[in-house]
C-alpha positions as MATLAB code, in Angstrom:
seq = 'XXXXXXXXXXXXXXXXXXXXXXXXXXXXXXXXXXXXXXXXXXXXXXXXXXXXXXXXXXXXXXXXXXXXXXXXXXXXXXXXXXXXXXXXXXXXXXXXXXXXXXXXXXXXXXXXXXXXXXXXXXXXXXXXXXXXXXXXXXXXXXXXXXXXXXXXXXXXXXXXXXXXXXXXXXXXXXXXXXXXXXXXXXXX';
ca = [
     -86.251  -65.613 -142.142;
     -83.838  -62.824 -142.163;
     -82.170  -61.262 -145.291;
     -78.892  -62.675 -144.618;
     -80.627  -66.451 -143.553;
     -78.877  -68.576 -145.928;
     -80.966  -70.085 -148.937;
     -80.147  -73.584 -150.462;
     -81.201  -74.559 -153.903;
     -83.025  -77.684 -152.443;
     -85.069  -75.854 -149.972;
     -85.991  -72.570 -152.407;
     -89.251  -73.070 -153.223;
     -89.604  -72.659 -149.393;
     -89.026  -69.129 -150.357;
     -91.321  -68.945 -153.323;
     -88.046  -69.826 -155.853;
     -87.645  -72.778 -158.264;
     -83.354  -73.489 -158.755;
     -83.745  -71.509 -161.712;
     -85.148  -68.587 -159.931;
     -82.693  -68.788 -157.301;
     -79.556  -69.546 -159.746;
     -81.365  -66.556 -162.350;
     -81.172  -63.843 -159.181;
     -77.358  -64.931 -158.214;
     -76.798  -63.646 -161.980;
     -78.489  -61.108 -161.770;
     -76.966  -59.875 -158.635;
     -79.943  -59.827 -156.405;
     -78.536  -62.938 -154.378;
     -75.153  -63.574 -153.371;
     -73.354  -66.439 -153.110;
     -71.212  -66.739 -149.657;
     -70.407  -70.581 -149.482;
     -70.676  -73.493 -151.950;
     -74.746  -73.908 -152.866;
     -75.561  -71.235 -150.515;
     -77.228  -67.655 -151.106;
     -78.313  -64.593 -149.275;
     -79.883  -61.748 -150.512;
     -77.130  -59.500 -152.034;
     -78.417  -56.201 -149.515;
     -78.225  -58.051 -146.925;
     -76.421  -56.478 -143.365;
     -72.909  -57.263 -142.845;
     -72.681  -60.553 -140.628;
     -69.614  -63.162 -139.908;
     -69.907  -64.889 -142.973;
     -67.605  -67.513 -141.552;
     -70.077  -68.435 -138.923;
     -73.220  -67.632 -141.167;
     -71.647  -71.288 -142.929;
     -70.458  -73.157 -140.570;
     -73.504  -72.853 -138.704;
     -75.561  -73.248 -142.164;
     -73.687  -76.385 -143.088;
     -73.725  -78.111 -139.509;
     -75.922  -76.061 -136.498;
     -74.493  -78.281 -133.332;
     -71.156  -76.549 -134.696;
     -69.991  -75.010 -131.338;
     -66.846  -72.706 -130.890;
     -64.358  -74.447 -128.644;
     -60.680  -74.146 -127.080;
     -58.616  -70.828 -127.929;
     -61.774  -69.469 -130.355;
     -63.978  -69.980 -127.483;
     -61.146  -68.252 -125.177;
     -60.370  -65.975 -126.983;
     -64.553  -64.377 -127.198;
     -64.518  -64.932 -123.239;
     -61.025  -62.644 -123.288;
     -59.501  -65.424 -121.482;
     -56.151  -65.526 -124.301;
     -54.618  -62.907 -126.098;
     -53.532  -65.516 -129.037;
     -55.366  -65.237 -131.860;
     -56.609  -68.651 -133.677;
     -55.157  -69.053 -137.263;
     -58.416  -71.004 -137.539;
     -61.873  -71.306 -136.125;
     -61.805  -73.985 -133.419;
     -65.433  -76.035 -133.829;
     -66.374  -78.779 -131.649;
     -68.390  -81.436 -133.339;
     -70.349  -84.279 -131.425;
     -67.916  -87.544 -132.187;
     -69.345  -89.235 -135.013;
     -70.963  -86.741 -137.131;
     -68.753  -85.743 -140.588;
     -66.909  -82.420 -140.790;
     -68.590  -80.671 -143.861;
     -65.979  -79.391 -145.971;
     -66.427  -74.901 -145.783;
     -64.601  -72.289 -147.120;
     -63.687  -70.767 -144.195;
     -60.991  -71.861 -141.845;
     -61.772  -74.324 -139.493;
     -60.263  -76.852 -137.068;
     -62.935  -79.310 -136.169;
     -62.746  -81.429 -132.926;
     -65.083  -84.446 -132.416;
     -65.701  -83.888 -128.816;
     -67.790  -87.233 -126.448;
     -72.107  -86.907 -127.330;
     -72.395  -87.744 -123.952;
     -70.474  -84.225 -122.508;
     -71.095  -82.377 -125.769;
     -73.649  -80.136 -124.330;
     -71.702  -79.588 -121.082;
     -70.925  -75.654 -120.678;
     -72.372  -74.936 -124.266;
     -74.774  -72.028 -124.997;
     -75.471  -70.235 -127.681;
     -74.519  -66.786 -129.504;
     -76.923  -64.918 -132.230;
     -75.086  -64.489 -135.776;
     -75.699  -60.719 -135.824;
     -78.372  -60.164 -138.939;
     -79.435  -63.733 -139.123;
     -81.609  -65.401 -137.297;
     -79.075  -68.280 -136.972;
     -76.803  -69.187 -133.651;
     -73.542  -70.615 -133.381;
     -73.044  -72.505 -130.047;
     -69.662  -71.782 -127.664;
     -68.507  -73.247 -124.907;
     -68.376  -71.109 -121.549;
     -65.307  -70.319 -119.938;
     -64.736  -73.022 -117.613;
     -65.600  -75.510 -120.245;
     -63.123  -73.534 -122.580;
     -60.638  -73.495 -119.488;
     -61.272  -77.538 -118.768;
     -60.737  -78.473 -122.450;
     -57.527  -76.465 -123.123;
     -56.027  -78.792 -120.198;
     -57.751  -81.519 -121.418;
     -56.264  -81.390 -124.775;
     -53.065  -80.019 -123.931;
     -51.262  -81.822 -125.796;
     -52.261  -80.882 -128.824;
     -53.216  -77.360 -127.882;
     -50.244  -76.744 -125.860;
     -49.658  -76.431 -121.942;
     -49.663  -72.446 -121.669;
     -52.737  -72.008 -123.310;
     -55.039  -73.577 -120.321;
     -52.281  -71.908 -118.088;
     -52.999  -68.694 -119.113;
     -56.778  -68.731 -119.327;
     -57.032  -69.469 -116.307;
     -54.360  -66.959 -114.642;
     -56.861  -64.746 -116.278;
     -60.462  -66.020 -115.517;
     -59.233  -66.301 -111.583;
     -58.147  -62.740 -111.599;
     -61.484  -61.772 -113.119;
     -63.281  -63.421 -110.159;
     -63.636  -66.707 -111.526;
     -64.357  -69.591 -108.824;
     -62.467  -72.395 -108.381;
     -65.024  -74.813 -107.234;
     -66.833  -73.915 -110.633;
     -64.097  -74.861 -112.592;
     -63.842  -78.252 -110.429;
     -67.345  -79.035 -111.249;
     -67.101  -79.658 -115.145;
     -63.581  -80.840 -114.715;
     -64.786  -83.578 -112.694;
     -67.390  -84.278 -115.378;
     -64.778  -84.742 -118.346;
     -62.053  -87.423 -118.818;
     -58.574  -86.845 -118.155;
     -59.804  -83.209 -117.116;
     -59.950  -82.864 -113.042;
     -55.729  -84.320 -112.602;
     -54.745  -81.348 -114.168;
     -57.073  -78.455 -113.187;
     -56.931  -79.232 -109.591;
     -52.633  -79.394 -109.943;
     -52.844  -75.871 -112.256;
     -55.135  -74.426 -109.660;
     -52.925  -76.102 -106.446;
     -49.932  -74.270 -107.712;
     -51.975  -70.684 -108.751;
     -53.318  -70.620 -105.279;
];
């Protein structure tokens, strides 16, 4: 465990607490509360809190769409929220931070996804990679809006991005391949 690994009241005595230990040093100042009913130690490094509890509160949380494009430097818009895929059928937990959360297939969930180190933790966040990004910005264009697939991938082709790899997990998504192979028709 790291110093900034969250601690929950029900699992303290992992850490040699009882709840009144752990609630005693959160008074005391020696623990710090980031999220509802969970702690880190109050010296602990500086880390994205915002990812430190989403990926405390549910760990499949993977960043998706225009946060996902936007690490990749695929979109120069910057999300008014975090956008966090979800495997369809599991409950958004309710954070502090803010969050979109899309309930994306189980059975394509893992497509593209990897995952990033939350820097001082030793927690990880997933994210999608940039042609899953790319793929699910057309997929969802209608709620996400047309130019930001557009765009993405004006950019990822420019950086040397190959078509046929974008083709591959479009084919592999619904209501995905129509529209990638027409965006990349007209690019060409």
């Amino acid at each position: 465990m790291s110093a900034s690994d969250p601690i929950r009241p029900s699992a303290a005595e992992r850490y040699g607490l009882s709840r009144t230990g752990l609630y005693r040093r959160a008074r005391s100042g020696e623990l710090e509360q980031f999220s509802r009913g969970r702690y880190r130690r109050a010296d602990a490094a500086t880390t994205n809190l915002d990812y430190l509890e989403i990926a405390s509160r549910r760990p499949e949380s993977t960043l998706c769409l225009a946060s996902a494009l936007a690490f990749h430097d695929l979109t120069d818009i910057i999300p008014s929220s975090i956008e966090i895929a979800i495997p369809r059928g599991t409950r958004a937990p309710v954070v502090g931070a803010p969050v979109t959360w899309h309930s994306f297939d189980r059975a394509t969930f893992q497509l593209g996804r990897t995952t990033l180190p939350i820097d001082a933790t030793s927690l990880r966040i997933g994210i999608y990679s940039p042609e899953r990004s790319i793929v699910d910005a057309f997929r969802l264009r209608g709620q996400e809006g047309y130019e930001l697939g557009r765009d993405a991938l004006r950019t990822w082709l420019r950086d040397g991005g190959k078509p046929a790899d974008l083709m591959s997990v479009a084919t592999q998504l619904p209501r995905a391949a129509g529209p990638v192979r027409q965006a990349l028709e007209l690019m060409a």
